[in-house]
PyMOL commands that place a pseudoatom at each C-alpha (Angstrom):
pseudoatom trace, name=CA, resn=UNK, resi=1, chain=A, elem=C, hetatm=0, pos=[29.564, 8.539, 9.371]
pseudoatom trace, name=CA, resn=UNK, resi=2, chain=A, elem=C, hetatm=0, pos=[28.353, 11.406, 7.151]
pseudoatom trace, name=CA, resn=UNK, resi=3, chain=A, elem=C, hetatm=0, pos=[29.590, 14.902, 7.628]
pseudoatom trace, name=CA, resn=UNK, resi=4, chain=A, elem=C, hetatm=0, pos=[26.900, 16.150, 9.905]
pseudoatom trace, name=CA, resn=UNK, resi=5, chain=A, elem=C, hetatm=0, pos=[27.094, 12.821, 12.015]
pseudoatom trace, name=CA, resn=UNK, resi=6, chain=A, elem=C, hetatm=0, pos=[23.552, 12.210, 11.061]
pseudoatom trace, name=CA, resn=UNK, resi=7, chain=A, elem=C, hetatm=0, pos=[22.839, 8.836, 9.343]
pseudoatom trace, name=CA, resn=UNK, resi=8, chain=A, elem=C, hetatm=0, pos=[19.544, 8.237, 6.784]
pseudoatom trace, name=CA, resn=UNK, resi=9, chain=A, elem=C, hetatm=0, pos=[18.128, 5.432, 5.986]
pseudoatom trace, name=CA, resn=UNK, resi=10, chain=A, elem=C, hetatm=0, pos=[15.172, 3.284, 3.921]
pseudoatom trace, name=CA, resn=UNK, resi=11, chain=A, elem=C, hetatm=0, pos=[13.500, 0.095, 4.589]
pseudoatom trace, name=CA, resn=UNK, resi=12, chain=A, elem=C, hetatm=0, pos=[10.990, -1.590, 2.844]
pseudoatom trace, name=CA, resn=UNK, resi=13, chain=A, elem=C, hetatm=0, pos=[8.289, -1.665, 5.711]
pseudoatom trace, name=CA, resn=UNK, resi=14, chain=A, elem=C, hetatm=0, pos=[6.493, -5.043, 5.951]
pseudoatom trace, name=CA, resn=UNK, resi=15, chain=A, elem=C, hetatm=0, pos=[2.597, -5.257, 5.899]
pseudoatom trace, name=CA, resn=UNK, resi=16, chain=A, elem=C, hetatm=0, pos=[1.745, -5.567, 9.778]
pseudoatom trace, name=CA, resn=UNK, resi=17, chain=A, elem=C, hetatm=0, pos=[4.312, -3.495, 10.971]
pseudoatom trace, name=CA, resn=UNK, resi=18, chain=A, elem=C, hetatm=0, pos=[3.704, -0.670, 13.155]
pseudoatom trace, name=CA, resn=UNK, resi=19, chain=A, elem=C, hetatm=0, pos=[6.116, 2.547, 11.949]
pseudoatom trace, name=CA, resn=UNK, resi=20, chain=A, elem=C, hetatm=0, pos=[7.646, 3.313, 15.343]
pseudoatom trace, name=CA, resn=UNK, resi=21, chain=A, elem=C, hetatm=0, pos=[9.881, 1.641, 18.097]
pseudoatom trace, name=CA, resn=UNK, resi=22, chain=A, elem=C, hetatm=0, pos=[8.204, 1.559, 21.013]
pseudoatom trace, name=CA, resn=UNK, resi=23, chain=A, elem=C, hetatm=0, pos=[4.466, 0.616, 21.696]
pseudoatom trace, name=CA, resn=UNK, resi=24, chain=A, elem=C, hetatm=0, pos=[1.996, -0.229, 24.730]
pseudoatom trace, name=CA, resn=UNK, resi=25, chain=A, elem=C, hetatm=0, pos=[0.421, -2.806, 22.448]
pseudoatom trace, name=CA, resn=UNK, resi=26, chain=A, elem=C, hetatm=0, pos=[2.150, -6.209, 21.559]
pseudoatom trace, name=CA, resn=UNK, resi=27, chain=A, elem=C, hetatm=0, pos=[2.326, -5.268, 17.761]
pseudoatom trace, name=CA, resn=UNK, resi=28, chain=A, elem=C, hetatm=0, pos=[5.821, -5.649, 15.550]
pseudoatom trace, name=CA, resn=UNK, resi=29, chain=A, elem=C, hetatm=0, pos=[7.893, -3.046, 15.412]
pseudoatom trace, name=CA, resn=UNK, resi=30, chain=A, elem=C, hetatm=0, pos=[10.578, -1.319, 13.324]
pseudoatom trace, name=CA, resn=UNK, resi=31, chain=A, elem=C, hetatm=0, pos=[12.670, -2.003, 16.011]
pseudoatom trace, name=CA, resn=UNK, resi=32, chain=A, elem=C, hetatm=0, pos=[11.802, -5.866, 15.136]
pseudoatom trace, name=CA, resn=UNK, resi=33, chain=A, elem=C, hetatm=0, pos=[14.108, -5.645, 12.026]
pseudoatom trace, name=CA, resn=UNK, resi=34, chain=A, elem=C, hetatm=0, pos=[17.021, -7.024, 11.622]
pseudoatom trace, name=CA, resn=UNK, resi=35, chain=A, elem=C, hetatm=0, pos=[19.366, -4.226, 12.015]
pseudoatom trace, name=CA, resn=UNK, resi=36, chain=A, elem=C, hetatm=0, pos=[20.764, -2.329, 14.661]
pseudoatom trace, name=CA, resn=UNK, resi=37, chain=A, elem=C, hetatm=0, pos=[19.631, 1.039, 14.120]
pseudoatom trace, name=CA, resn=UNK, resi=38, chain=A, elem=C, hetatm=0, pos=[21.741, 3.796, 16.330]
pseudoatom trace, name=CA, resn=UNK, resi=39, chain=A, elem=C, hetatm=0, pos=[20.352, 5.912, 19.416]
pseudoatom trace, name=CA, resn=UNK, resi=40, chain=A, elem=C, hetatm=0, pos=[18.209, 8.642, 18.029]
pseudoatom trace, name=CA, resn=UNK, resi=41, chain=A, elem=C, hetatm=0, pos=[16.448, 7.248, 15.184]
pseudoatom trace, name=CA, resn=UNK, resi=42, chain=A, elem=C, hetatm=0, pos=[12.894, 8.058, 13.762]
pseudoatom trace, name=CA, resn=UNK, resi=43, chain=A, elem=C, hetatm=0, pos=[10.580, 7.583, 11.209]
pseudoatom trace, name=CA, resn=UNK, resi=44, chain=A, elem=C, hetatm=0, pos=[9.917, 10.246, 9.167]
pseudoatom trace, name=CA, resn=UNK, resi=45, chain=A, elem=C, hetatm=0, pos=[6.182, 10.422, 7.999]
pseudoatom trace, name=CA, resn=UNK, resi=46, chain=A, elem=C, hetatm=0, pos=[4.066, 6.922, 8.934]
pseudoatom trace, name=CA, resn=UNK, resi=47, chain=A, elem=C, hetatm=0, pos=[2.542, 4.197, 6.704]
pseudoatom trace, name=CA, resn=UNK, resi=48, chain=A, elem=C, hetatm=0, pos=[-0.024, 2.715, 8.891]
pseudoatom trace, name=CA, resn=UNK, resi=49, chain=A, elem=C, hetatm=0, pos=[-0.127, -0.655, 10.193]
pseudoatom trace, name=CA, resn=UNK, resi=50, chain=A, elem=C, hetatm=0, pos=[-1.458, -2.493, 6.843]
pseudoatom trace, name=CA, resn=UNK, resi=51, chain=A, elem=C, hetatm=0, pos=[0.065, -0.821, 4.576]
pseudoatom trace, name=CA, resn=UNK, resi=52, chain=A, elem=C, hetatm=0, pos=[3.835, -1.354, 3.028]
pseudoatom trace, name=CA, resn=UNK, resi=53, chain=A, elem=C, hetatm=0, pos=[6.916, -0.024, 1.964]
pseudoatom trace, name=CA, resn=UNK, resi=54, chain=A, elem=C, hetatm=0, pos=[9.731, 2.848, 1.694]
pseudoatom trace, name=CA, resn=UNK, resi=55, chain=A, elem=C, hetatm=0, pos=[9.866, 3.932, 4.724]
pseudoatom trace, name=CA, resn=UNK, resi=56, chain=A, elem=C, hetatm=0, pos=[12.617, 6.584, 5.734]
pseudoatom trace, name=CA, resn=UNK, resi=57, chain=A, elem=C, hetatm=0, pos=[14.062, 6.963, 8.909]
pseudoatom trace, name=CA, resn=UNK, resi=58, chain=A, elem=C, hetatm=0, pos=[17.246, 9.148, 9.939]
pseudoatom trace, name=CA, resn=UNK, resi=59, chain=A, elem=C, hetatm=0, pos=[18.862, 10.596, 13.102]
pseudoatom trace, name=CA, resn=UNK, resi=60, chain=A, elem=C, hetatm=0, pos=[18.620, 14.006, 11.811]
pseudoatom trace, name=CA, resn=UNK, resi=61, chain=A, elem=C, hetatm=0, pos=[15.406, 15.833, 13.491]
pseudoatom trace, name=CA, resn=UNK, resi=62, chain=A, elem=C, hetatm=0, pos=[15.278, 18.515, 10.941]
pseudoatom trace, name=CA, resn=UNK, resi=63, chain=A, elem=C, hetatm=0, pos=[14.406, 16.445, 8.224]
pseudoatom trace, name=CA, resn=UNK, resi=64, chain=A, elem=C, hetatm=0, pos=[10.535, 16.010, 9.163]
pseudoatom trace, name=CA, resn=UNK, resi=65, chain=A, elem=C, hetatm=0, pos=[10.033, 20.161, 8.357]
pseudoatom trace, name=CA, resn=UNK, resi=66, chain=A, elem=C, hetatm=0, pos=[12.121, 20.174, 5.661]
pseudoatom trace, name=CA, resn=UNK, resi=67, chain=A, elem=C, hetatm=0, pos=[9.967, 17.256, 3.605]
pseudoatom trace, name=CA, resn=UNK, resi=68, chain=A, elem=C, hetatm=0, pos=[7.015, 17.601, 4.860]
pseudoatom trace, name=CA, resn=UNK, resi=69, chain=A, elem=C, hetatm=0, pos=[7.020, 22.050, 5.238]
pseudoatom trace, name=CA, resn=UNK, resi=70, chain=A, elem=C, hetatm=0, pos=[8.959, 22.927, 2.389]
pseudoatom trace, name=CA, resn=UNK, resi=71, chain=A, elem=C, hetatm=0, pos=[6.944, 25.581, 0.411]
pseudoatom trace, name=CA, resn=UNK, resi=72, chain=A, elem=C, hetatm=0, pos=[7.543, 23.379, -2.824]
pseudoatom trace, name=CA, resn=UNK, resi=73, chain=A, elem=C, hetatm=0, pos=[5.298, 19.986, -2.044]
pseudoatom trace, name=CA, resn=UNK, resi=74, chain=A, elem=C, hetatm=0, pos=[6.890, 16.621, -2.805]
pseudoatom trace, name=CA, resn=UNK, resi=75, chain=A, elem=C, hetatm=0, pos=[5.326, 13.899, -4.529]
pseudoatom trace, name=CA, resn=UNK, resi=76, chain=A, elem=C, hetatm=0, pos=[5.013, 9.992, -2.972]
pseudoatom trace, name=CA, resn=UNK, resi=77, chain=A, elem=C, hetatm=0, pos=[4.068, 7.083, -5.216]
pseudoatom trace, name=CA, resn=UNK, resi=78, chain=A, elem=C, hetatm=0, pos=[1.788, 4.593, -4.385]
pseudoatom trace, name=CA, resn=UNK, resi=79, chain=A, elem=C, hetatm=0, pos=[0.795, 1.042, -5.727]
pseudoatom trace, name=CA, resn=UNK, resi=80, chain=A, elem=C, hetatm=0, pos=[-2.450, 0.409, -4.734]
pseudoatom trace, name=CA, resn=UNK, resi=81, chain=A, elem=C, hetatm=0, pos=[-4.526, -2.641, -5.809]
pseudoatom trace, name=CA, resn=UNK, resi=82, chain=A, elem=C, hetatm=0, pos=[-8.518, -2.442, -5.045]
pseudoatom trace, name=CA, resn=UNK, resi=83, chain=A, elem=C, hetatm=0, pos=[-11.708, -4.267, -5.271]
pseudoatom trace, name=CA, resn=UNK, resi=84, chain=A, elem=C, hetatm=0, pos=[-13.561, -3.989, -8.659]
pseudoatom trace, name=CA, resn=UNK, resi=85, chain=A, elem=C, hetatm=0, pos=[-12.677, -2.132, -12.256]
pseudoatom trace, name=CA, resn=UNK, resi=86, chain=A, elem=C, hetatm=0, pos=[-12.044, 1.430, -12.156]
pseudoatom trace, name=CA, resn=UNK, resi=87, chain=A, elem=C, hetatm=0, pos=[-13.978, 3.232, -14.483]
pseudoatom trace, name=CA, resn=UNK, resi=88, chain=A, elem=C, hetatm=0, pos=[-12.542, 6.235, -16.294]
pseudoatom trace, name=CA, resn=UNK, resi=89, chain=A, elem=C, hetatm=0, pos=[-15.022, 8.403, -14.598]
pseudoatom trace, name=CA, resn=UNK, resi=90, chain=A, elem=C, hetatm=0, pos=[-13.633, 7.328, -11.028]
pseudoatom trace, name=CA, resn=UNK, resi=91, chain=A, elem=C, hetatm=0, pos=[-10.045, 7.899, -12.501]
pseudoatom trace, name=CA, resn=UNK, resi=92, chain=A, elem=C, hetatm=0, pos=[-11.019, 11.612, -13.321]
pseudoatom trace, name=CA, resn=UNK, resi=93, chain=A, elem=C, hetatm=0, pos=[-12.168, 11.696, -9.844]
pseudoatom trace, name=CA, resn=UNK, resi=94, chain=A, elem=C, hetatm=0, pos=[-9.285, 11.094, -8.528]
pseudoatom trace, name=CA, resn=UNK, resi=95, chain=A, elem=C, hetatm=0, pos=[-7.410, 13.183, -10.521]
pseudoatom trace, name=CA, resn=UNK, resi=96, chain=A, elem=C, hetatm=0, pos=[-9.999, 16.665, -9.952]
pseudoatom trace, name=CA, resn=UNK, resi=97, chain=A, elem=C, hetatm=0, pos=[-10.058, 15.978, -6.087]
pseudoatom trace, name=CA, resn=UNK, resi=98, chain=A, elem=C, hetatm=0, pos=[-12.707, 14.400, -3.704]
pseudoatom trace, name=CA, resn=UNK, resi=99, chain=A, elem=C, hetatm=0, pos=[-14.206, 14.867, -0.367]
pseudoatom trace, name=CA, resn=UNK, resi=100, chain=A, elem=C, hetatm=0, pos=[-12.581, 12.468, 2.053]
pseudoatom trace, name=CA, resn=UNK, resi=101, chain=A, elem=C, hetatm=0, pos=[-13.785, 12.599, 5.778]
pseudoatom trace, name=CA, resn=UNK, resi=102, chain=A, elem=C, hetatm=0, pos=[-10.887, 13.965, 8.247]
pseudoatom trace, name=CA, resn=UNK, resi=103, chain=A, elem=C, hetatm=0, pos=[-10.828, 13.345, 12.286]
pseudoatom trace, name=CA, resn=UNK, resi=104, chain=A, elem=C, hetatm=0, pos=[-13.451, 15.583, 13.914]
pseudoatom trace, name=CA, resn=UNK, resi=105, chain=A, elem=C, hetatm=0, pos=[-16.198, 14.206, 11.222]
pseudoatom trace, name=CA, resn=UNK, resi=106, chain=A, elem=C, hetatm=0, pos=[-15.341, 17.225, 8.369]
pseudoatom trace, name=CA, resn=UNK, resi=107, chain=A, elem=C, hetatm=0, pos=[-14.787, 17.012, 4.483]
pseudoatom trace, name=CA, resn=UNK, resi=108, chain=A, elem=C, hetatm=0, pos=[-11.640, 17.802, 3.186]
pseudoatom trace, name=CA, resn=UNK, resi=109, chain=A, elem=C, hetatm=0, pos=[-11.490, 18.089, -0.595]
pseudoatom trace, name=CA, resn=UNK, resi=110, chain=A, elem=C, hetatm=0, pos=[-7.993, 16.509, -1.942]
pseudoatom trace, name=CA, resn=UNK, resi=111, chain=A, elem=C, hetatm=0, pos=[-5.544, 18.613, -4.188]
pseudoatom trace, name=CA, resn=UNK, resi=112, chain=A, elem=C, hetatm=0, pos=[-5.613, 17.346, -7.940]
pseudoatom trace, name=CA, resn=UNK, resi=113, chain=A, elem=C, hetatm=0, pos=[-3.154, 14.653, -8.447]
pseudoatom trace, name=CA, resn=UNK, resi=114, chain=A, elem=C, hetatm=0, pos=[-1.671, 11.782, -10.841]
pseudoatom trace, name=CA, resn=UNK, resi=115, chain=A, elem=C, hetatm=0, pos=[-3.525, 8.758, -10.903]
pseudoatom trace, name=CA, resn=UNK, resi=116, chain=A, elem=C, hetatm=0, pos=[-3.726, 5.627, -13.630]
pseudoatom trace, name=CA, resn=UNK, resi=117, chain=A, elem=C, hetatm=0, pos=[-4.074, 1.991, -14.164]
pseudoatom trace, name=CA, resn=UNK, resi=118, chain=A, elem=C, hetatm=0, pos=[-0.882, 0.007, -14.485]
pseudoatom trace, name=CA, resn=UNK, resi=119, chain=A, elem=C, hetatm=0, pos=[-0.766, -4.028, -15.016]
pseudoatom trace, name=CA, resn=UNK, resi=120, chain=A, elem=C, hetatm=0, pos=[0.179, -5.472, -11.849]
pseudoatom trace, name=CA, resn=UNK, resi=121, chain=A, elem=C, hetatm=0, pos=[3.698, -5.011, -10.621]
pseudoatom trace, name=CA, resn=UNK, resi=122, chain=A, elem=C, hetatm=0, pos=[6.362, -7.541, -11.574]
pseudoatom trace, name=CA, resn=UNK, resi=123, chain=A, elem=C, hetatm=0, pos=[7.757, -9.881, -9.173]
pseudoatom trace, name=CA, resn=UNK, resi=124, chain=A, elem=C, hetatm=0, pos=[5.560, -8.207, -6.427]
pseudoatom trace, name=CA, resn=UNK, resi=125, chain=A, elem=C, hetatm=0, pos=[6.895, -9.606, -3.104]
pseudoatom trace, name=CA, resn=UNK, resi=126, chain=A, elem=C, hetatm=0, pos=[4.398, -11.713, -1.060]
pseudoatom trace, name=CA, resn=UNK, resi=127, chain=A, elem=C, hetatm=0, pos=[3.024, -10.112, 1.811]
pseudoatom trace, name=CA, resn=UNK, resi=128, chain=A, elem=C, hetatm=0, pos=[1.538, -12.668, 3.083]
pseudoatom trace, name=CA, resn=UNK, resi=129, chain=A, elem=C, hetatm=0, pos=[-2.164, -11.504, 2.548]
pseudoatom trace, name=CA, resn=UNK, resi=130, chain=A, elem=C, hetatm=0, pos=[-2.365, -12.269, -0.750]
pseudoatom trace, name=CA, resn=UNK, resi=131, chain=A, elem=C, hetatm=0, pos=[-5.759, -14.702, -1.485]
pseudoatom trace, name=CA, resn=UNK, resi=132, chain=A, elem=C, hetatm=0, pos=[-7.731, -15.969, -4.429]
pseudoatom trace, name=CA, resn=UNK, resi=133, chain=A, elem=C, hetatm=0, pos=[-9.337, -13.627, -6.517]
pseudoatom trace, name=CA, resn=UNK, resi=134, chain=A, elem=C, hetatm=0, pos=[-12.781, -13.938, -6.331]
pseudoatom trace, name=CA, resn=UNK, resi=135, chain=A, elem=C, hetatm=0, pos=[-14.230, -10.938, -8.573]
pseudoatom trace, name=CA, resn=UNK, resi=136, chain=A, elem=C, hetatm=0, pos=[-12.095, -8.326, -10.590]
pseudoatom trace, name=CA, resn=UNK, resi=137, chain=A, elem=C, hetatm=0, pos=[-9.845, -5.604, -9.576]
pseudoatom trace, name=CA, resn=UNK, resi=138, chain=A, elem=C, hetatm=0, pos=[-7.436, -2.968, -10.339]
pseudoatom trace, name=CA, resn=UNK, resi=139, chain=A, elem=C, hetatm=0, pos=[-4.284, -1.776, -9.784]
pseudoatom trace, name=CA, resn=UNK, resi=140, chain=A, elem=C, hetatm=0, pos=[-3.403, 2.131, -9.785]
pseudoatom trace, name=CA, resn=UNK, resi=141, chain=A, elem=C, hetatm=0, pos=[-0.471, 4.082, -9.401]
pseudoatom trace, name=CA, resn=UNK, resi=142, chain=A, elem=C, hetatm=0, pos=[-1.281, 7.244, -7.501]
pseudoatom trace, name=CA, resn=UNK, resi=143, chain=A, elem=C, hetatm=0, pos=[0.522, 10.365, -6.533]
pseudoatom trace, name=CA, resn=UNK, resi=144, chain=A, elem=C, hetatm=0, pos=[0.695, 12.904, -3.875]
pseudoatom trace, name=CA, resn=UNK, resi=145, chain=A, elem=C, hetatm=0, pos=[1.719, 15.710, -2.625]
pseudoatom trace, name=CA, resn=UNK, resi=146, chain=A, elem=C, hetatm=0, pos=[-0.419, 15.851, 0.636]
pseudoatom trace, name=CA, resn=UNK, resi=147, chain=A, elem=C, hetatm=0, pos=[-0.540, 13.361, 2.931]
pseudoatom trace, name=CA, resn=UNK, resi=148, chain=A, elem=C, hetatm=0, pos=[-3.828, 13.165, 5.477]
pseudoatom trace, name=CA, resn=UNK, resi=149, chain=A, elem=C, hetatm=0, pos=[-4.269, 10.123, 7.012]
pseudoatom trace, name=CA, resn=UNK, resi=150, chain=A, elem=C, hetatm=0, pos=[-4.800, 6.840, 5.441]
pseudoatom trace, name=CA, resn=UNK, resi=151, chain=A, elem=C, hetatm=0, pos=[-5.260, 9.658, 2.537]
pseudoatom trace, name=CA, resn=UNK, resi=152, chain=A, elem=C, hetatm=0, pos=[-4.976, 6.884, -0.367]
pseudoatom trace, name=CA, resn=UNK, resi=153, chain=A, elem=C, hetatm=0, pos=[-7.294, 4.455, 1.852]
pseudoatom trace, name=CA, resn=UNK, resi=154, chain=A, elem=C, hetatm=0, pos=[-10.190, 7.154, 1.755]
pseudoatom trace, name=CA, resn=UNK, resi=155, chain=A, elem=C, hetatm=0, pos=[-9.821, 8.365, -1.552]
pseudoatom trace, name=CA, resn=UNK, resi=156, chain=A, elem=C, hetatm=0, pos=[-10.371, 5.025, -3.355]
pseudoatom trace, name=CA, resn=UNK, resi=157, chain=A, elem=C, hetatm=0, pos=[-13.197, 4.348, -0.612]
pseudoatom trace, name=CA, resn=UNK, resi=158, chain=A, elem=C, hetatm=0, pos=[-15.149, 7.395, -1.433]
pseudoatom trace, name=CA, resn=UNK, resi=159, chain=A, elem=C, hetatm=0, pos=[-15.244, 5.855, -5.205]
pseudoatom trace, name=CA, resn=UNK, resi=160, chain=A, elem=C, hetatm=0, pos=[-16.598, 2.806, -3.571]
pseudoatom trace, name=CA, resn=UNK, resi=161, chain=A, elem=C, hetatm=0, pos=[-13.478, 0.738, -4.064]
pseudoatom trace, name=CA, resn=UNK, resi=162, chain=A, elem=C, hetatm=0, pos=[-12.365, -0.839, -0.939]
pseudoatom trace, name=CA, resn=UNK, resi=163, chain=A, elem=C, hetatm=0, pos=[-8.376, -1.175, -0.995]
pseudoatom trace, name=CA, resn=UNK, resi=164, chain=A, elem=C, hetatm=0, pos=[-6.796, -4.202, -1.139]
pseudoatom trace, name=CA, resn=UNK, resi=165, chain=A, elem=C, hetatm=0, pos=[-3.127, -3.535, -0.878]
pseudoatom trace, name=CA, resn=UNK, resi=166, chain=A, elem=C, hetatm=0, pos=[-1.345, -0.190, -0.724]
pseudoatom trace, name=CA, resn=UNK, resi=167, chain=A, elem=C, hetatm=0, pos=[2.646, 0.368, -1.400]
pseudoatom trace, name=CA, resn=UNK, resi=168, chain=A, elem=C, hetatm=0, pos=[4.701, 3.322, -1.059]
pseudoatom trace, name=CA, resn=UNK, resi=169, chain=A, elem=C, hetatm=0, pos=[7.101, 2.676, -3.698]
pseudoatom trace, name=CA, resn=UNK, resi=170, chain=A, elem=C, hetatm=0, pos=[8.546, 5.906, -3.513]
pseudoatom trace, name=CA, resn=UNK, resi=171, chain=A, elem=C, hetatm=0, pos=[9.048, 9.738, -2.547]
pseudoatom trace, name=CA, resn=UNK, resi=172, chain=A, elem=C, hetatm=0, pos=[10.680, 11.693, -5.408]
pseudoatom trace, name=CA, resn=UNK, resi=173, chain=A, elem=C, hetatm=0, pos=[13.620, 10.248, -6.596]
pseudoatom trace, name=CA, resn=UNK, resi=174, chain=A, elem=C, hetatm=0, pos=[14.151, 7.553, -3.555]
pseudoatom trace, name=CA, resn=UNK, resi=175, chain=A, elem=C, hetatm=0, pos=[12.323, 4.384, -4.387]
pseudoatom trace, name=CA, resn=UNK, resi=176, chain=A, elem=C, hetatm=0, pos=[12.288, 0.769, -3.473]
pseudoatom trace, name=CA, resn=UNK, resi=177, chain=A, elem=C, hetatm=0, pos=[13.915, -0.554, -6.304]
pseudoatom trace, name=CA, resn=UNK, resi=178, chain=A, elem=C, hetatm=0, pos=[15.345, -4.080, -5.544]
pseudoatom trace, name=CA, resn=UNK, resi=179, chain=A, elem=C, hetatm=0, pos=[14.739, -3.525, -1.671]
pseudoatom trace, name=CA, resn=UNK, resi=180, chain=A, elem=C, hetatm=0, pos=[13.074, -6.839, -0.174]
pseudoatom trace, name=CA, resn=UNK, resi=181, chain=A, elem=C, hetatm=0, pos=[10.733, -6.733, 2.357]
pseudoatom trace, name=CA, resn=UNK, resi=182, chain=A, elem=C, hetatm=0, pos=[12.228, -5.902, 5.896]
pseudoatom trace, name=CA, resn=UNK, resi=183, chain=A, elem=C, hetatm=0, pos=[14.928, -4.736, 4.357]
pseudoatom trace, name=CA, resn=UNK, resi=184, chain=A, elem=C, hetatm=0, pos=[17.457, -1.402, 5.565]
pseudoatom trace, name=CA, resn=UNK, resi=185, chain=A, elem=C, hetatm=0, pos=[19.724, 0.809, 3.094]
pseudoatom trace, name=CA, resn=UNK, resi=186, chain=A, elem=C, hetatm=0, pos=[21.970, 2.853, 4.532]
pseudoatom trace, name=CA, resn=UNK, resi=187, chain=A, elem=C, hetatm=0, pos=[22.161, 6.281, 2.496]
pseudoatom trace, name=CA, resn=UNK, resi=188, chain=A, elem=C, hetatm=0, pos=[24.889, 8.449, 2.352]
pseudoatom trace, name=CA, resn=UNK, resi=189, chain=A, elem=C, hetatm=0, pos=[23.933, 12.000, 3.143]
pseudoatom trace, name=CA, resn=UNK, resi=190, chain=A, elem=C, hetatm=0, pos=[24.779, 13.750, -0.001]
pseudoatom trace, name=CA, resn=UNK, resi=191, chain=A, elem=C, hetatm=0, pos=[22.416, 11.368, -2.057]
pseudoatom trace, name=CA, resn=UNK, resi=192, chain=A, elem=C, hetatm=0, pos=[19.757, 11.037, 0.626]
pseudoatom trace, name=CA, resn=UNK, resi=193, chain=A, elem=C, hetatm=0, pos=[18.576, 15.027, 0.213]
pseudoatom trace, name=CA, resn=UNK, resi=194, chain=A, elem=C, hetatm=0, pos=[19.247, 14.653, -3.711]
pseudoatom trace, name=CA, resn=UNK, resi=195, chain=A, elem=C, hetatm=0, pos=[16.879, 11.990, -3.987]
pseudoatom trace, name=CA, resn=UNK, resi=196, chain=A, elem=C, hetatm=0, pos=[14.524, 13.783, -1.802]
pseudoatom trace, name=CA, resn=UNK, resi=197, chain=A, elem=C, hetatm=0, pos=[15.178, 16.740, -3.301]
pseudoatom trace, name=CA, resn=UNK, resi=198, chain=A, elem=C, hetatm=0, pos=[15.521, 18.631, -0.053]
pseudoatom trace, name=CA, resn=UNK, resi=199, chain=A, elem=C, hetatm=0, pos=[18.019, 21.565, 0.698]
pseudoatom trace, name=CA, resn=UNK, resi=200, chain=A, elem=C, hetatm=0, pos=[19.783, 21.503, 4.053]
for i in range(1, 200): cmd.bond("trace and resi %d" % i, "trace and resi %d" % (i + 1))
show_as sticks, trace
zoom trace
């Protein structure tokens, strides 16, 4: 039990997972891992259904406003593997900031952020979706410090890439590491706002 009685912790959210515990549709659920997670526990921030990994969740409801509010933005990493070669044009793109449509039918224009090729990740975990390549494609590492939704999704969409595979590998200093899929980590408090870098 940490100091505050709260309790954090990280799993390694499995593509097809819905990031909550309780739904009117038959769809899986965090609540569908195995681990007992105490009274009181929520997700903080969302990765939609089809997309995958670090996913934190504590007890502690201030946590949400201090992430997500904090005058200094933090950043999230993201794999992302799409359809086609990116060109370096479409890379600068990326980088300057691009109209995305938002709910209501608007353009938003994303803040400038980090964005590059990488060579695919090592020892990538199956997620079961995985198929024969039929054409080329790429895999980025992108990074944020906003988060609108399915942000990544419409970002490499407006460059005409359609997105094959998005991971959340990490925010700031917490990161997936060695975590398998479905996995839970406990974190002790002290570490969990370090990694974050988050001040109670």
């Amino acid at each position: 039990m940490t100091p505050t009685g709260h309790r954090y912790f990280m799993i390694n959210k499995p593509y097809d997972m819905v990031s909550q515990f309780v739904s009117t549709h038959p769809v899986p659920l965090l609540g569908d891992l195995d681990f007992h997670f105490p009274e009181g526990t929520h997700p903080i921030g969302r990765l939609d259904r089809h997309s995958e990994g670090l996913l934190i969740l504590t007890t502690d409801k201030k946590v949400t406003g201090l992430l997500f509010e904090a005058e200094i933005p933090h950043k999230r990493n993201y794999l992302v593997k799409v359809k086609y070669e990116v060109s370096p044009d479409s890379l600068a793109q990326l980088r300057k900031g691009l109209p995305i449509r938002v709910e209501g039918g608007g353009y938003y224009i994303t803040s400038p952020c980090e964005a590059e090729i990488v060579q695919p990740p090592e020892n990538l975990f199956d997620n079961g979706q995985e198929t024969k390549e039929y054409g080329p494609h790429t895999w980025l590492k992108i990074t944020l410090t906003e988060g609108k939704f399915r942000q990544v999704r419409k970002m490499v969409g407006a460059l005409h890439h359609r997105c094959v595979r998005l991971i959340r590998w990490s925010i700031e200093d917490l990161e997936l590491a060695d975590l398998p899929v479905g996995g839970v980590r406990e974190l002790e408090e002290k570490s969990f706002f370090e990694k974050l870098r988050i001040d109670r």
